[in-house]
PyMOL Python script that loads the backbone (N, CA, C, O; Angstrom):
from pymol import cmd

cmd.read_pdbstr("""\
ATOM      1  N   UNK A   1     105.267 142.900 102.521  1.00  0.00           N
ATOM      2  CA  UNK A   1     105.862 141.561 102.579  1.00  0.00           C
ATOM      3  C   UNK A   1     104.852 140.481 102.966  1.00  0.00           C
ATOM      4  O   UNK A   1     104.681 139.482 102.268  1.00  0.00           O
ATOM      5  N   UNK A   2     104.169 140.722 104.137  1.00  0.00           N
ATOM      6  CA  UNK A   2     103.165 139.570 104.270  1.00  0.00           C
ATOM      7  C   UNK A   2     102.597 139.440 103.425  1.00  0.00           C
ATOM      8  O   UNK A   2     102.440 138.227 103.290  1.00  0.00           O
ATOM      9  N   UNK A   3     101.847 140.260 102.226  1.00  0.00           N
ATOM     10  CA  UNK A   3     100.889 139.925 101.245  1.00  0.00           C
ATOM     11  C   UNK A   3     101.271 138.714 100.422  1.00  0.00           C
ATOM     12  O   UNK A   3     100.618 137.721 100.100  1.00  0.00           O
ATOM     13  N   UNK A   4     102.977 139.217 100.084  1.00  0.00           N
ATOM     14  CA  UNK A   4     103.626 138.214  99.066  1.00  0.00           C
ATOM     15  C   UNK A   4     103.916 136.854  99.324  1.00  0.00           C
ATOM     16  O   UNK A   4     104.000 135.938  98.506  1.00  0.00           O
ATOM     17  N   UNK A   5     104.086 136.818 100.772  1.00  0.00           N
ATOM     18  CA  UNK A   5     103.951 135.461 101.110  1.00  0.00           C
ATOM     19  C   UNK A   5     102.576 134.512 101.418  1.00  0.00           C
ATOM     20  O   UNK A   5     102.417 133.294 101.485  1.00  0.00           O
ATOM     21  N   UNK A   6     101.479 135.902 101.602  1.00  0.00           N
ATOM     22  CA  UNK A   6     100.054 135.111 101.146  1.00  0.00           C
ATOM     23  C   UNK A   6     100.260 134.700 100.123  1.00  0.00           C
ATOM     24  O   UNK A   6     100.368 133.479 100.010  1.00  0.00           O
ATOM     25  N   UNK A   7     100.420 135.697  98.772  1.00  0.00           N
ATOM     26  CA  UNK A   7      99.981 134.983  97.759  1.00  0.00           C
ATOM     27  C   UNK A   7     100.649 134.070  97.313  1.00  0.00           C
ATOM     28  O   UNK A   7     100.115 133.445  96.397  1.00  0.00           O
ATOM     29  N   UNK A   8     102.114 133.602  97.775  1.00  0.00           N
ATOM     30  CA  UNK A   8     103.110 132.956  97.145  1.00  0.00           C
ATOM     31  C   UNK A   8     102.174 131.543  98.014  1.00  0.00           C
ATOM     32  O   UNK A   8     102.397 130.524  97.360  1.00  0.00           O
ATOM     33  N   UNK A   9     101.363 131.267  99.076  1.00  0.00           N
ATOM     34  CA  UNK A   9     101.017 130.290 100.039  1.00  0.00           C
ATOM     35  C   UNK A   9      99.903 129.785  98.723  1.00  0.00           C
ATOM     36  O   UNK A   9      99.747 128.607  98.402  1.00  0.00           O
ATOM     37  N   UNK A  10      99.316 130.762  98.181  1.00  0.00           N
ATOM     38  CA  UNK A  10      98.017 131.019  98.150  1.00  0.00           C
ATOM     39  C   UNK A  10      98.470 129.751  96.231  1.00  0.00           C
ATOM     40  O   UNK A  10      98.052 128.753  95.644  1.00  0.00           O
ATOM     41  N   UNK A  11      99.522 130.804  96.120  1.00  0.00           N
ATOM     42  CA  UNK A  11      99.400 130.288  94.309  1.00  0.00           C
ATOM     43  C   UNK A  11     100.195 128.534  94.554  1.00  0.00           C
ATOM     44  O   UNK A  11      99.899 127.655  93.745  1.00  0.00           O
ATOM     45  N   UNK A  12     101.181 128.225  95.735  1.00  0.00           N
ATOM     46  CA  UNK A  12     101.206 127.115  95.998  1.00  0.00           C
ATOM     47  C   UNK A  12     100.004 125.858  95.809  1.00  0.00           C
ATOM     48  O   UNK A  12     100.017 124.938  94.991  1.00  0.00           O
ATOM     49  N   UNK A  13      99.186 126.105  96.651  1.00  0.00           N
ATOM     50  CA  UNK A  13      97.929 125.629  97.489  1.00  0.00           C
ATOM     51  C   UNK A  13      97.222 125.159  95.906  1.00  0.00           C
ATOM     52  O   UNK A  13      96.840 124.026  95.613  1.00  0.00           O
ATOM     53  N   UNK A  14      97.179 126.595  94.876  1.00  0.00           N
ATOM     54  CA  UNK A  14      96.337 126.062  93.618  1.00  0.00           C
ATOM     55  C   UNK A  14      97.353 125.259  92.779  1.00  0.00           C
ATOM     56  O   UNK A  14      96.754 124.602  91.928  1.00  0.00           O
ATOM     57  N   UNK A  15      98.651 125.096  92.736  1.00  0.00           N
ATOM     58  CA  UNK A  15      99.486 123.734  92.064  1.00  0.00           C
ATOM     59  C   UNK A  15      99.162 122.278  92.673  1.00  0.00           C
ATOM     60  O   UNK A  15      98.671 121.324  92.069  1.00  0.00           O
ATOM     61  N   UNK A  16      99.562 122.347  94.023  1.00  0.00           N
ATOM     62  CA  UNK A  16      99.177 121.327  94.611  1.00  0.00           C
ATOM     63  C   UNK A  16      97.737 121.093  93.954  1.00  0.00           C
ATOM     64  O   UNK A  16      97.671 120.120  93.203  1.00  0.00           O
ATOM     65  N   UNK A  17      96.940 121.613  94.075  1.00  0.00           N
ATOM     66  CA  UNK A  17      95.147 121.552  93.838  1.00  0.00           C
ATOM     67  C   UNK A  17      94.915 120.548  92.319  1.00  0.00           C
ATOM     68  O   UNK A  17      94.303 119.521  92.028  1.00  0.00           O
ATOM     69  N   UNK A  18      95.919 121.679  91.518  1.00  0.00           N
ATOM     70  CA  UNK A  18      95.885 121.446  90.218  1.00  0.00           C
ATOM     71  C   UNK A  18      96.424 119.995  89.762  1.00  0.00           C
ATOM     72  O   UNK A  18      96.054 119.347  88.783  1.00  0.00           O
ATOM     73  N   UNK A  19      97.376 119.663  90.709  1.00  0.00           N
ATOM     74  CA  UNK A  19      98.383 118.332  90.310  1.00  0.00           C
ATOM     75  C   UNK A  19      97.500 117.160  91.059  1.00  0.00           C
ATOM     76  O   UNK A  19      97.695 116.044  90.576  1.00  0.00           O
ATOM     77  N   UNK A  20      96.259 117.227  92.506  1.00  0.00           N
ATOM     78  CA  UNK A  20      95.616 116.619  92.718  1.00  0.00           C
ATOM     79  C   UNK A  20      94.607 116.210  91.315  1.00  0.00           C
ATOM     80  O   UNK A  20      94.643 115.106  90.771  1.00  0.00           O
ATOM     81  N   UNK A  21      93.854 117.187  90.948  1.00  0.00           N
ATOM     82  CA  UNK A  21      92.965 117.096  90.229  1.00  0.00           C
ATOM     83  C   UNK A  21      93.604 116.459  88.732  1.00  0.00           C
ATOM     84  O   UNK A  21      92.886 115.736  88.041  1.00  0.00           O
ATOM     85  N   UNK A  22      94.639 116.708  88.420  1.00  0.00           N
ATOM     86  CA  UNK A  22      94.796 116.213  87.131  1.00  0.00           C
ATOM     87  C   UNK A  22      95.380 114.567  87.766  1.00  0.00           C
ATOM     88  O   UNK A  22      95.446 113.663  86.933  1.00  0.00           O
ATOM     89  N   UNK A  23      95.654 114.354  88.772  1.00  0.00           N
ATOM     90  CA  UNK A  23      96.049 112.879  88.908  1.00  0.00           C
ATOM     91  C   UNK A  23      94.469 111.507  88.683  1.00  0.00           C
ATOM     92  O   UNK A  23      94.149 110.449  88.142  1.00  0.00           O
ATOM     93  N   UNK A  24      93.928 112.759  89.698  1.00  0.00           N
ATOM     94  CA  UNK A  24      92.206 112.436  89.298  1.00  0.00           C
ATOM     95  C   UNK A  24      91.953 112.110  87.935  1.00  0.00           C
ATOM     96  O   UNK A  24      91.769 110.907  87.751  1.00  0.00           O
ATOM     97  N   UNK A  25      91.912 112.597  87.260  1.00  0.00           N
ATOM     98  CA  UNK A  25      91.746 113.124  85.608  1.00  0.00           C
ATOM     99  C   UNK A  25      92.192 111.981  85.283  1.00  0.00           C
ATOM    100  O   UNK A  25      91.514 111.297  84.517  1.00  0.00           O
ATOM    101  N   UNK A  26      93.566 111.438  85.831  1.00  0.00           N
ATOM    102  CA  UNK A  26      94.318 110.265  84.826  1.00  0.00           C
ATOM    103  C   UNK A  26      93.827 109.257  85.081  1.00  0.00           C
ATOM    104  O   UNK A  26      93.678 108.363  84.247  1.00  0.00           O
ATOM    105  N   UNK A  27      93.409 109.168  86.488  1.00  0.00           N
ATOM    106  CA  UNK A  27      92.690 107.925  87.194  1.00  0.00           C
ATOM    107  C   UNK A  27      91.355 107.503  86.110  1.00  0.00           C
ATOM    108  O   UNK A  27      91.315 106.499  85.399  1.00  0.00           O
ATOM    109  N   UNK A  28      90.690 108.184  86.180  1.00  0.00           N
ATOM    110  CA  UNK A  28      89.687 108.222  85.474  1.00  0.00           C
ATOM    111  C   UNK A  28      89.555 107.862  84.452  1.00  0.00           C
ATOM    112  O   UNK A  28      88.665 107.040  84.239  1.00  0.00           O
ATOM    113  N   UNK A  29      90.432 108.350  83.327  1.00  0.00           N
ATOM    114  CA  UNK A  29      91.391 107.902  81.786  1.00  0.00           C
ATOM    115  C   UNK A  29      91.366 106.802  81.445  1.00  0.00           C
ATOM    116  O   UNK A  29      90.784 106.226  80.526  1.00  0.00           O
ATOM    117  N   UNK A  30      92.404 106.307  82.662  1.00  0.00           N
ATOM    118  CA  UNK A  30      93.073 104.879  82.687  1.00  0.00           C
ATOM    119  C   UNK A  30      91.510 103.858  82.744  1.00  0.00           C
ATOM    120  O   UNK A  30      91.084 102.823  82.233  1.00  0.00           O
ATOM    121  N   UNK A  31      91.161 104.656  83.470  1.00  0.00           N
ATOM    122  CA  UNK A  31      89.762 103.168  83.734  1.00  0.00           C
ATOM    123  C   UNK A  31      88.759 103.452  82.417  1.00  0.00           C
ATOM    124  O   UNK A  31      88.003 102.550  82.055  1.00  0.00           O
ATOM    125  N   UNK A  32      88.771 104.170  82.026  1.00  0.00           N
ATOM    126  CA  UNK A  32      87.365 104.368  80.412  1.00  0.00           C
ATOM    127  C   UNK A  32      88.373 103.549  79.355  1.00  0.00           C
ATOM    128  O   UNK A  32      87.943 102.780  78.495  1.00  0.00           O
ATOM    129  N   UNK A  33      89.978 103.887  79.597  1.00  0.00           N
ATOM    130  CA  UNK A  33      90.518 102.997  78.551  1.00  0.00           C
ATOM    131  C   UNK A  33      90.517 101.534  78.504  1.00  0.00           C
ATOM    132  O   UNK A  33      90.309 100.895  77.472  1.00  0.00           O
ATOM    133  N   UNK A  34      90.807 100.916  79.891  1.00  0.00           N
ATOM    134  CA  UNK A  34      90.685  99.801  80.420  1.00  0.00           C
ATOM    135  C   UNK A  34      89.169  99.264  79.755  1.00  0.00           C
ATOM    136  O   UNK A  34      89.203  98.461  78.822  1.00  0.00           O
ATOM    137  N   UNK A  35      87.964  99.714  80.244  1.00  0.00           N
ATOM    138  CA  UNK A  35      86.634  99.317  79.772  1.00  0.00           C
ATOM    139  C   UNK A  35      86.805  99.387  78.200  1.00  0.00           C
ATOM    140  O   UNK A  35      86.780  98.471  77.377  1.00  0.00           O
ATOM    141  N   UNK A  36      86.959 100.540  78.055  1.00  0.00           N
ATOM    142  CA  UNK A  36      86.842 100.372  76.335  1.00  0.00           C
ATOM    143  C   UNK A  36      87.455  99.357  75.677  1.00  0.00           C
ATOM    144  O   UNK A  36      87.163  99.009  74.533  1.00  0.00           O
ATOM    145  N   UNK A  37      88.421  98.796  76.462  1.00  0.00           N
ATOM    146  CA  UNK A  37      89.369  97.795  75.590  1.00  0.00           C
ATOM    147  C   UNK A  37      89.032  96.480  75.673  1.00  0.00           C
ATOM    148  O   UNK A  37      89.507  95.655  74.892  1.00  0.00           O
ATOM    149  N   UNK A  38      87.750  96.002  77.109  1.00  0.00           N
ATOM    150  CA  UNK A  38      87.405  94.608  77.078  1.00  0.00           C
ATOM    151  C   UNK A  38      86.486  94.488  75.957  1.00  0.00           C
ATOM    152  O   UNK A  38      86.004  93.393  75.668  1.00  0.00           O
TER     153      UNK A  38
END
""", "prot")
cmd.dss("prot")
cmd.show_as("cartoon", "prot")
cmd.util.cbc("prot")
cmd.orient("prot")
């Protein structure tokens, strides 16, 4: 049982991670589109 709730902590931790990084990603997007468009 403890394992499963490591890994259930563990595979959490990389969504969160994942939903940081792709917000990043959009941030980023938004501003090359912005430049490209002046």
């Amino acid at each position: 049982m403890p394992c499963d709730s490591q890994t259930n902590t563990l595979s959490q931790l990389q969504s969160a991670y994942l939903e940081f990084k792709l917000g990043e990603l959009q941030r980023q997007l938004e501003q090359l589109i912005l430049i490209s468009q002046l």
